[in-house]
C-alpha positions in Angstrom: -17.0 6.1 15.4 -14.6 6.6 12.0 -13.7 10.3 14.3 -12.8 7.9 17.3 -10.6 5.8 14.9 -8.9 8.4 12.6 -7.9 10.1 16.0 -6.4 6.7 16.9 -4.3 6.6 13.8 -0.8 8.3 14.8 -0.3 11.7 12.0 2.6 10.3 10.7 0.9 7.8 8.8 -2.7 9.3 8.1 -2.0 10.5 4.8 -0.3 7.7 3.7 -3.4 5.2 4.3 -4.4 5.3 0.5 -1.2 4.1 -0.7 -0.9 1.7 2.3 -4.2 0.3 1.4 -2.6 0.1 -2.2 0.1 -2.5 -1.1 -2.7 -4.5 1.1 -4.9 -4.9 -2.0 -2.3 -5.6 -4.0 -1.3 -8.5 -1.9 -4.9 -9.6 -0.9 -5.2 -9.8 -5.4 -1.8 -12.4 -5.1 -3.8 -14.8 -2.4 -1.9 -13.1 0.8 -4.7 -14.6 3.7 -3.8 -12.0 5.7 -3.8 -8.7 3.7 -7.4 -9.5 2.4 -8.2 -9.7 6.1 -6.6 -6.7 6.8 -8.5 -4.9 3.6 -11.5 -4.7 5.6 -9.6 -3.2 8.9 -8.4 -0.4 6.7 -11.6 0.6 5.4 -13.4 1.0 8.7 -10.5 3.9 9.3 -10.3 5.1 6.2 -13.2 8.0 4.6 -14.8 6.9 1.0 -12.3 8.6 -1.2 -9.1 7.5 0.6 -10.7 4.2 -0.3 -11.5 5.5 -3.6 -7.7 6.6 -3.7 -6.2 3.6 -2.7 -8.2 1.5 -5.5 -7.5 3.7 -8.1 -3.6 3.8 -6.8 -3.7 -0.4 -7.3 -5.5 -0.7 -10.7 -3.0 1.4 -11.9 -0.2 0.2 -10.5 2.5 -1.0 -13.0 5.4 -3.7 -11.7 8.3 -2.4 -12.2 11.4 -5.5 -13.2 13.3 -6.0 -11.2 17.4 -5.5 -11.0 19.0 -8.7 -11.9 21.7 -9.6 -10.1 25.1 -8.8 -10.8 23.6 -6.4 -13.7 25.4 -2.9 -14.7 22.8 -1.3 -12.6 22.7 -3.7 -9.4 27.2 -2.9 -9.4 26.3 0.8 -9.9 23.8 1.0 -7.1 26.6 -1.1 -4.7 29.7 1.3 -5.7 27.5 4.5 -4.7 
């Protein structure tokens, strides 16, 4: 069955499901309903160490701040 699904998954983005499933745990962790539906979706396509992956990618995770507007680096990032 996992076979049947991974086949189902276009290539573009089967490599990219550990740090996909990053973003949906991430949000699922904020109270987003939807993405700690979704959590469960993703595992049933995903082997045991994407999984694995993809939970080790979100503890780690570190927020990065963000640009404040009309900062140096927000007028930089408009002239280029």
């Amino acid at each position: 069955m996992k076979e049947e699904i991974k086949n189902a998954v276009p290539k573009t983005l089967r490599g990219k499901a550990p740090a996909a499933y990053k973003w949906m745990l991430l949000a699922a962790a904020q109270g987003d309903q939807l993405a700690a539906k979704n959590v469960a979706g993703y595992e049933r396509m995903m082997t045991r160490e994407q999984i694995a992956e993809g939970q080790s990618l979100a503890r780690n995770f570190k927020p990065r701040k963000a640009l404040l507007a009309g900062s140096d680096r927000t007028r930089q990032a408009k002239e280029h």
